[in-house]
C-alpha positions as CSV (number, residue, x, y, z in Angstrom):
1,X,-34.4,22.0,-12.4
2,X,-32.6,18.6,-11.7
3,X,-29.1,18.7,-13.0
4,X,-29.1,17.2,-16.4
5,X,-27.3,13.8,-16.6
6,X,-24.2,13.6,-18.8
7,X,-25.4,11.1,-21.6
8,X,-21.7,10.8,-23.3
9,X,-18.7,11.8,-21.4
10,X,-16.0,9.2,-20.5
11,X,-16.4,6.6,-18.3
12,X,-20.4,6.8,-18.6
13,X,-22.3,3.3,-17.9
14,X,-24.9,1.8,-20.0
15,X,-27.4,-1.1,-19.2
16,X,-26.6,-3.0,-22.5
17,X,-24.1,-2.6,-25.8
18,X,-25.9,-2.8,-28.9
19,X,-25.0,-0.9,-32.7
20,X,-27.1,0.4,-35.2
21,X,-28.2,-2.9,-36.6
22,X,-31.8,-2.0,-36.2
23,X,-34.5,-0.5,-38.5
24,X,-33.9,3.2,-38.8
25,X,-37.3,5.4,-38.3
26,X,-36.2,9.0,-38.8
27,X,-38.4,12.1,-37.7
28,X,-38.8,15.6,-37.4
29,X,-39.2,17.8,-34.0
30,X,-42.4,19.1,-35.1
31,X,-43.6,14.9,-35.6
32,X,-42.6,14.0,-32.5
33,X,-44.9,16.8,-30.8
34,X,-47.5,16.1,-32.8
35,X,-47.9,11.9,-31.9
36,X,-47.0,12.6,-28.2
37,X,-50.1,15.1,-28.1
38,X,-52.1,11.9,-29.5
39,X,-50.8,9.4,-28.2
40,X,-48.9,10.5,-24.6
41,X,-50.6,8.1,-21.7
42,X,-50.2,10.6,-19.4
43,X,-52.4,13.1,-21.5
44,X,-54.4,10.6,-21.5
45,X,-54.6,10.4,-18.0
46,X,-54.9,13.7,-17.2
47,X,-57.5,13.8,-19.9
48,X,-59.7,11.1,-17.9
49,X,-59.3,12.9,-14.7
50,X,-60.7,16.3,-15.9
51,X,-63.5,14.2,-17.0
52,X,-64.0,12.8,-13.8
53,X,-64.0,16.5,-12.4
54,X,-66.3,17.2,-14.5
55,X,-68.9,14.9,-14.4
56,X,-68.9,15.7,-10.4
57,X,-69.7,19.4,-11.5
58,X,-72.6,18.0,-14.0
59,X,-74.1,16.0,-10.9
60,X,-74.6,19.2,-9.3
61,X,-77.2,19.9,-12.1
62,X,-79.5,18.0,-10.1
63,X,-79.8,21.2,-7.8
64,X,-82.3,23.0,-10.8
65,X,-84.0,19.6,-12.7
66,X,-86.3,17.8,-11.1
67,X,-85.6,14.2,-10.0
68,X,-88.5,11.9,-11.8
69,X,-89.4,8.5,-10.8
70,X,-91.8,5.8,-11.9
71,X,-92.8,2.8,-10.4
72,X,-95.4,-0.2,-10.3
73,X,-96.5,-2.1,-7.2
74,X,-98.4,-5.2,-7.4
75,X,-99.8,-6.8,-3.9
76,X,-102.2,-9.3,-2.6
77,X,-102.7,-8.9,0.9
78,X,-106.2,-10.0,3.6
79,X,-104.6,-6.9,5.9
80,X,-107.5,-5.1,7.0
81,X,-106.2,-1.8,6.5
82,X,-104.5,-2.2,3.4
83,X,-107.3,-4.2,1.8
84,X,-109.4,-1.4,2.7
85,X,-107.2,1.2,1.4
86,X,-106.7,-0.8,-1.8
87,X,-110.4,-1.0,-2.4
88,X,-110.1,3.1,-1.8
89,X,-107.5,4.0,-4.1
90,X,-109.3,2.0,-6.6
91,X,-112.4,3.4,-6.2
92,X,-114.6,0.1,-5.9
93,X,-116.0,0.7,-2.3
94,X,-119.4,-0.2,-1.2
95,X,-121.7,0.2,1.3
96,X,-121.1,-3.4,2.3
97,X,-117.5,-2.8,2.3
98,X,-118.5,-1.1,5.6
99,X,-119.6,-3.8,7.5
100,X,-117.4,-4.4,10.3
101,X,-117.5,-8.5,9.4
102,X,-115.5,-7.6,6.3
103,X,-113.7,-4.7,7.4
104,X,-112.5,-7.0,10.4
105,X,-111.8,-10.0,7.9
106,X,-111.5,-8.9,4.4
107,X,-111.2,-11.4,1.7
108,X,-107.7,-11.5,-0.3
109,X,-107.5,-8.3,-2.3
110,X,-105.0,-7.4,-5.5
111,X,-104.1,-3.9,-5.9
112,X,-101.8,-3.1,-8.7
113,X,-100.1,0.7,-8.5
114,X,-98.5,2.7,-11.2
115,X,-96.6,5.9,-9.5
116,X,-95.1,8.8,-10.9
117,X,-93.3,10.8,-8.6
118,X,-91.5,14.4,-9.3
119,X,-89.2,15.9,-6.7
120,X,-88.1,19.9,-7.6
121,X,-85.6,21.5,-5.8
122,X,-86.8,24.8,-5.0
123,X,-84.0,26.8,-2.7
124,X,-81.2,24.9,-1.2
125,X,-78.3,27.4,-0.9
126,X,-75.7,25.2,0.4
127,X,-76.0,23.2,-2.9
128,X,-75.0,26.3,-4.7
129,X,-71.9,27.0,-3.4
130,X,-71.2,23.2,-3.6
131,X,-71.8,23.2,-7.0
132,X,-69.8,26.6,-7.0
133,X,-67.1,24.1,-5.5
134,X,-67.4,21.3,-8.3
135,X,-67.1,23.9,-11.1
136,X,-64.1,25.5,-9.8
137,X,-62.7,22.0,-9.4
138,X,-63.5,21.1,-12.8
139,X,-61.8,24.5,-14.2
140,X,-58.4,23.4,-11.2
141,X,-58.6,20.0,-13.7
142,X,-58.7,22.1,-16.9
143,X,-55.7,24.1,-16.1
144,X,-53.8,21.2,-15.4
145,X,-54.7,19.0,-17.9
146,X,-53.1,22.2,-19.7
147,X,-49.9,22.2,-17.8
148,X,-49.4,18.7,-18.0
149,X,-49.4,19.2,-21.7
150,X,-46.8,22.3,-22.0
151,X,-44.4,19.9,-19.7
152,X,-44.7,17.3,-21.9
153,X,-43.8,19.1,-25.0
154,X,-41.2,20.2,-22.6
155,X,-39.9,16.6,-21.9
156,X,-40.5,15.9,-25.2
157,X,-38.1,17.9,-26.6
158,X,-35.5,17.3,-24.0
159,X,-35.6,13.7,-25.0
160,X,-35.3,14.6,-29.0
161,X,-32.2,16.4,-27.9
162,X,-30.6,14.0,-26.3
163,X,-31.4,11.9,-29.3
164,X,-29.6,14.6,-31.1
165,X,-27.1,14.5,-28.7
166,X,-26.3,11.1,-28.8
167,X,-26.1,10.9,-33.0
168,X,-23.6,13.8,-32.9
169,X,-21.3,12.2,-30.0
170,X,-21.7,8.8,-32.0
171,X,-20.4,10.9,-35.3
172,X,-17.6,12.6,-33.0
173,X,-15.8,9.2,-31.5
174,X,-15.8,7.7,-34.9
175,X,-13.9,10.3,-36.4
176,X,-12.0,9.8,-33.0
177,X,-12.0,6.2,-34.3
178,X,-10.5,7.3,-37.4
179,X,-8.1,9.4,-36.3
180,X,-6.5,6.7,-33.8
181,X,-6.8,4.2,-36.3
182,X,-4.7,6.4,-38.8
183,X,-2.0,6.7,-35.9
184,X,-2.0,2.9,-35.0
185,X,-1.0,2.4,-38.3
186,X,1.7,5.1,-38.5
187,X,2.7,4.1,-34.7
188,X,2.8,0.5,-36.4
189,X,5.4,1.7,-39.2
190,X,7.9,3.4,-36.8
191,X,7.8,0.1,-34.9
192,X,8.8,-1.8,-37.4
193,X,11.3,0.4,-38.5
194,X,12.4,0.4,-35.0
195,X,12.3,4.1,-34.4
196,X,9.7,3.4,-31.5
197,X,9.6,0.8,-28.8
198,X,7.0,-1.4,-28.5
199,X,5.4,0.1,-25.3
200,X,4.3,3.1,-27.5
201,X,3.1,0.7,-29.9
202,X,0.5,-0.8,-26.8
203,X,0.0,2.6,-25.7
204,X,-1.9,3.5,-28.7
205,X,-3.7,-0.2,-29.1
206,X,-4.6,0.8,-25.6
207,X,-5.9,4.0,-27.2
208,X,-7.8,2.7,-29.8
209,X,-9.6,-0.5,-27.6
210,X,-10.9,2.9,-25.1
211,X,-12.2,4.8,-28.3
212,X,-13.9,1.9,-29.5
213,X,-15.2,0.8,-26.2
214,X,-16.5,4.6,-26.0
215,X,-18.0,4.6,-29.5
216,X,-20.0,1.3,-28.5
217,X,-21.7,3.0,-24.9
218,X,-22.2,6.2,-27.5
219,X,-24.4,3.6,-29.6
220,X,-25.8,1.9,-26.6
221,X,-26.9,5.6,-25.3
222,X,-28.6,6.2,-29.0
223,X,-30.5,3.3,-28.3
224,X,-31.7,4.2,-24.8
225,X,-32.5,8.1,-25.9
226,X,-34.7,6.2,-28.4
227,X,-36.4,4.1,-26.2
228,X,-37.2,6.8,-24.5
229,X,-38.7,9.1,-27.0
230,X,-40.8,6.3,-27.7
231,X,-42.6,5.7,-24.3
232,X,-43.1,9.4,-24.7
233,X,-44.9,9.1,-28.2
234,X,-46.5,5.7,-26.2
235,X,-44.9,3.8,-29.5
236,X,-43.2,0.6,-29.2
237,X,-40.0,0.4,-31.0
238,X,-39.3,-3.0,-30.5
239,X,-35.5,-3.2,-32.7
240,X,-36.4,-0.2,-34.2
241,X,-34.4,3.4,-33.2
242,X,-35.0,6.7,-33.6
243,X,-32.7,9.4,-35.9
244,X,-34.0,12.8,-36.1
245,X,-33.8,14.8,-39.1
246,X,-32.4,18.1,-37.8
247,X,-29.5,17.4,-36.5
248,X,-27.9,19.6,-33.2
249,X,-26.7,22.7,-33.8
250,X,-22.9,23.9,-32.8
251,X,-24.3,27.4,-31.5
252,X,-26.6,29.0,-29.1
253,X,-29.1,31.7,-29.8
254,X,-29.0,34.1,-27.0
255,X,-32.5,35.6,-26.1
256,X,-33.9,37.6,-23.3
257,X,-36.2,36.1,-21.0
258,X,-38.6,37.7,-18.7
259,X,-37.8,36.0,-15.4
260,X,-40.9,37.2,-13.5
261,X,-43.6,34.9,-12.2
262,X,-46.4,35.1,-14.3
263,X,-49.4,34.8,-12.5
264,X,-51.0,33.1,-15.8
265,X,-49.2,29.9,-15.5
266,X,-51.8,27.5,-15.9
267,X,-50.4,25.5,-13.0
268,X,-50.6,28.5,-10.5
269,X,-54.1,29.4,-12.0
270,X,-55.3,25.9,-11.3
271,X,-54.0,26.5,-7.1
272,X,-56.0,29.3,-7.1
273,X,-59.1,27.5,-8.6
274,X,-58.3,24.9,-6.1
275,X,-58.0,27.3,-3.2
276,X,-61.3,29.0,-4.5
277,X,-63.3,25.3,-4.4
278,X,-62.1,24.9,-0.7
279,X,-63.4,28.8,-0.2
280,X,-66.6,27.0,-1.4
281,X,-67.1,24.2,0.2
282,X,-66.2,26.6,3.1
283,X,-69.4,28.3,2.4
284,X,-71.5,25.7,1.5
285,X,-71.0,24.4,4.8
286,X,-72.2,27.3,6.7
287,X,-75.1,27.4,4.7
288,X,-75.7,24.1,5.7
289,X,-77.9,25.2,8.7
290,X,-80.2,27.2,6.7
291,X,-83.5,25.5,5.9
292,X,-84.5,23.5,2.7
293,X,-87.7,24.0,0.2
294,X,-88.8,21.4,-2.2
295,X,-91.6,21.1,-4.0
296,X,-92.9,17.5,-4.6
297,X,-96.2,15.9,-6.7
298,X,-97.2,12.5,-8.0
299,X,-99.4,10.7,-10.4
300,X,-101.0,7.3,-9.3
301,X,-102.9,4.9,-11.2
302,X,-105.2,2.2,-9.2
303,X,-106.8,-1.7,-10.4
304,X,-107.0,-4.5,-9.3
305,X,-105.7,-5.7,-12.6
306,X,-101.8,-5.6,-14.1
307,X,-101.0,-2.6,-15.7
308,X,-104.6,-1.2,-14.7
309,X,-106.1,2.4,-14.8
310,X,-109.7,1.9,-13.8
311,X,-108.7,4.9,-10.8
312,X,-106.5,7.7,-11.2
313,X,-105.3,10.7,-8.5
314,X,-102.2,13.1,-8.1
315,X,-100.7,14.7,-5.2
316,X,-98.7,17.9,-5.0
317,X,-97.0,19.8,-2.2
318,X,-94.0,21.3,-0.8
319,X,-92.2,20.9,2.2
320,X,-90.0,23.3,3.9
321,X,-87.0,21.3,5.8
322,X,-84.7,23.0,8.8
323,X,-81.9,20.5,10.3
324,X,-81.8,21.8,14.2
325,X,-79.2,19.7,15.3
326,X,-77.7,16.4,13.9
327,X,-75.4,16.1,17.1
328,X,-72.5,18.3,15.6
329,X,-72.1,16.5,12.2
330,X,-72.7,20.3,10.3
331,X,-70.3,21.7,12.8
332,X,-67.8,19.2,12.5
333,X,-68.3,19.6,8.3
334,X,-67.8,23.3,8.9
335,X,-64.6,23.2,10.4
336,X,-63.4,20.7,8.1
337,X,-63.5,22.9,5.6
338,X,-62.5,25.8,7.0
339,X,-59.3,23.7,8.1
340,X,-58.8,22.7,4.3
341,X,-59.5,26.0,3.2
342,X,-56.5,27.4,5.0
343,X,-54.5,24.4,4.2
344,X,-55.0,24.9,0.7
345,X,-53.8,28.8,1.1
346,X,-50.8,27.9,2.5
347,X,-49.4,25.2,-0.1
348,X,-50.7,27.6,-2.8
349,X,-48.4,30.5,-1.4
350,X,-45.7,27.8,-0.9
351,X,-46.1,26.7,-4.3
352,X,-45.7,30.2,-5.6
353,X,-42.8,30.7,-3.8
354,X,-40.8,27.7,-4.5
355,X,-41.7,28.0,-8.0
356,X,-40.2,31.6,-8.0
357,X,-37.0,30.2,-6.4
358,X,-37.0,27.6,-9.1
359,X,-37.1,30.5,-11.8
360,X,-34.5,32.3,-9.9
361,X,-32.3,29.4,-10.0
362,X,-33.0,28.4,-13.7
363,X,-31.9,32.0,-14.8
364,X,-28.8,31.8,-13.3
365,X,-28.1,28.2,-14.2
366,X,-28.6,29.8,-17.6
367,X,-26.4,32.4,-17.5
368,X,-23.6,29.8,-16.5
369,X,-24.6,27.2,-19.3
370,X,-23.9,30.2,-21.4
371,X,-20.3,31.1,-20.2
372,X,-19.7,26.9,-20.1
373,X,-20.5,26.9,-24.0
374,X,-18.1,30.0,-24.6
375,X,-15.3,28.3,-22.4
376,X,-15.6,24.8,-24.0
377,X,-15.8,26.3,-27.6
378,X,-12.6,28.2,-27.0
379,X,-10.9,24.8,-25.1
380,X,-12.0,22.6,-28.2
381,X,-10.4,25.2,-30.4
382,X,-7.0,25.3,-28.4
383,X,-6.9,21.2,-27.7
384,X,-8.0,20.9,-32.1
385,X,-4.7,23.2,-32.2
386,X,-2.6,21.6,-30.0
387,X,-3.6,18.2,-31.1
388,X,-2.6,19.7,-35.2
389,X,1.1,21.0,-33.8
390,X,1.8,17.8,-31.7
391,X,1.1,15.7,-34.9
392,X,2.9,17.8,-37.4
393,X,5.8,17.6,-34.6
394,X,5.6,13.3,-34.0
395,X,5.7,12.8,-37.6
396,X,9.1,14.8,-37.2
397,X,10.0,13.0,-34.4
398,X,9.6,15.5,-32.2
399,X,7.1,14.9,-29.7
400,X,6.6,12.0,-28.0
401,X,3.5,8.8,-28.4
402,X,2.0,9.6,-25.0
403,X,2.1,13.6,-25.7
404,X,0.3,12.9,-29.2
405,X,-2.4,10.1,-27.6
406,X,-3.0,13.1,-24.1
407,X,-3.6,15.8,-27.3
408,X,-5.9,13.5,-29.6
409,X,-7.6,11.8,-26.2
410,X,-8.3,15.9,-25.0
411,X,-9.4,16.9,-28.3
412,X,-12.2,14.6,-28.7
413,X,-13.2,14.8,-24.8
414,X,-13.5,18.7,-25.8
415,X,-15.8,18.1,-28.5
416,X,-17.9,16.2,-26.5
417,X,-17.8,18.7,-23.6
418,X,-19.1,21.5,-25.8
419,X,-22.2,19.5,-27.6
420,X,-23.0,18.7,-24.1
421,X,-22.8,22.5,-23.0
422,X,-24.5,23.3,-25.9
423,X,-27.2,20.9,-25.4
424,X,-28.0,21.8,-21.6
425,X,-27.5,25.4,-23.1
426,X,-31.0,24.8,-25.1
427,X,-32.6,22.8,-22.7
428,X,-32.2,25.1,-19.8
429,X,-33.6,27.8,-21.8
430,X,-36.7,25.9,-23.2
431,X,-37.0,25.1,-19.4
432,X,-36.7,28.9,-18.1
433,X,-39.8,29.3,-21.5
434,X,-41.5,27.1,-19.9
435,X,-41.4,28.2,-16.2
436,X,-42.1,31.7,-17.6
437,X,-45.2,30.2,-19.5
């Protein structure tokens, strides 16, 4: 898993500054899912390739119905041979059609041709592994289509919590707001009574200009997280913003996790359906050199008139086919496929193994967001107490302005460091659910 970025720690850039001056649209986890499983272009994308996959395996349908043609064919023609056989297939010959005058030197004659033709295929073996091939394809597409689905719930979710996120970190630096605010104003009276000198007094402007700076690239971050979610539900969100309704929680729930690939991911299923199509075509190949039977038949309708039927005939038959050679095309096609074949092995047993590594290194990652939660709870609980001594203690004029600004500027960057453990707490956990999917 990429490391997740830090949305709302100090010093964090943002590509513009705006506030919460836009239309509010607020929602619910369980919304979110449900438009970006309606609405999600890459769904939709997936979607159309399955389709595509399995239109391919319907082609191969052709390999059991008969192909069935029809056609009409209307010529003039003072050919000798064609005349002749025109005057044959409509039946109209004479016994002076014999004389070798005519037959040498016909006049013009019409012949207008209705055809029917049927083509059955009777036994072509390499067409059934092919279409072997084009279903396990299709099935490769399925699975994904399936996988692409459970990642985007996946990313989905991420992107809610960072919405989450953001809300909570805006909430935490103005309360920061308010609490340096309340200072200033206190740092302001000892000014003026002259128990402070006026460097303090700019230290804590100083203080209050970073907080607000801070609470402005918090908004800002809102407004990207938003943006976000929205190219996810495939929404445009023009001034609008995002708020969820749940808001993120201040605790982890500790499960357990099976951390053993499961070999009914639908991701590792569709490389084995991919592997198995290649095993296929691997097959279909080698059958390749076996010979062909077809059965074939028409129904033909002869006059010398448009759209006649004056003479009528079929023919039916069926032809047995054996390519001998085709100057090593087939063997060439053979070893193709046996090539992708094995190519396809090998990045399916790569696959498997980096995607085990990937679990491997998940569970520990989660293990350590666990302990970062517990150490940053128990650091914003000792900087919250520090900050509460070392005010009680300047308002007795016993500590000095830089002391009290380091406590209030460490409690706040605390708070924020524990919603973000928390937060890649949850997210590293739905991410070990769903490698263990």
């Amino acid at each position: 898993m990429k490391q997740i970025n830090t949305l709302l720690l100090f010093g964090i850039l943002s590509f513009s500054a705006v506030g919460f001056s836009q239309d509010t649209l607020t929602i619910s986890k369980k919304e979110i899912w449900q438009k970006a499983s309606d609405k999600n272009l890459q769904i939709k994308i997936v979607n159309q390739d399955f389709k595509s996959a399995q239109a391919d395996y319907r082609q191969s349908n052709s390999l059991f119905l008969p192909s069935i043609s029809a056609s009409h064919t209307a010529i003039s023609t003072t050919n000798p041979l064609m005349a002749f056989g025109s005057k044959l297939n409509q039946e109209i010959l004479t016994q002076s059609d014999f004389n070798p005058a005519l037959l040498n030197n016909p006049a013009r004659t019409k012949n207008f041709a209705t055809k029917i033709e049927v083509l059955q295929p009777l036994i072509n073996v390499d067409g059934l592994y092919g279409r072997q091939a084009a279903k396990a394809k299709m099935q490769a597409f399925q699975l994904q289509t399936e996988r692409t689905k459970e990642y985007l719930e996946l990313e989905v979710n991420k992107a809610f919590m960072e919405l989450q996120l953001g809300y909570k970190a805006v909430k935490v630096l103005e309360k920061a707001n308010t609490t340096a605010a309340a200072n200033l104003k206190l740092i302001e009276n000892y000014f003026k009574q002259g128990i402070l000198q006026k460097t303090d007094l700019l230290s804590v402007q100083v203080r209050v200009n970073e907080i607000k700076n801070q609470l402005q690239y918090a908004k800002s971050n809102v407004q990207n997280a938003s943006d976000y979610l929205g190219f996810l539900l495939n929404e445009d969100t023009g001034t609008k913003v995002y708020k969820p309704i749940e808001e993120l929680e201040n605790a982890i729930a500790i499960q357990t996790i099976n951390t053993t690939l499961s070999s009914n991911r639908k991701d590792i299923q569709a490389m084995d359906k991919s592997s198995e199509a290649y095993a296929k075509m691997v097959q279909s190949s080698k059958m390749n050199f076996l010979p062909r039977l077809n059965a074939f038949g028409s129904y033909e309708l002869y006059d010398d008139k448009l759209f006649g039927t004056n003479a009528k005939g079929y023919l039916i038959g069926a032809q047995v086919s054996w390519n001998v050679f085709d100057g090593y095309k087939s063997i060439g096609k053979m070893e193709k496929a046996k090539a992708d074949f094995q190519k396809s092995e090998m990045e399916n047993q790569q696959y498997k193994s980096k995607s085990q590594l990937e679990l491997n290194k998940t569970n520990r990652q989660l293990k350590d967001a666990e302990n970062k939660v517990n150490l940053s709870k128990l650091a914003l609980e000792q900087s919250q107490e520090a900050y509460r001594i070392r005010s009680n203690r300047f308002t007795q004029g016993l500590e000095k302005t830089t002391d009290l600004l380091q406590a209030e500027t460490q409690m706040s960057q605390k708070e924020l460091e524990f919603l973000q453990a928390v937060f890649e707490y949850n997210f590293t956990q739905e991410y070990l659910q769903f490698l263990t999917k």
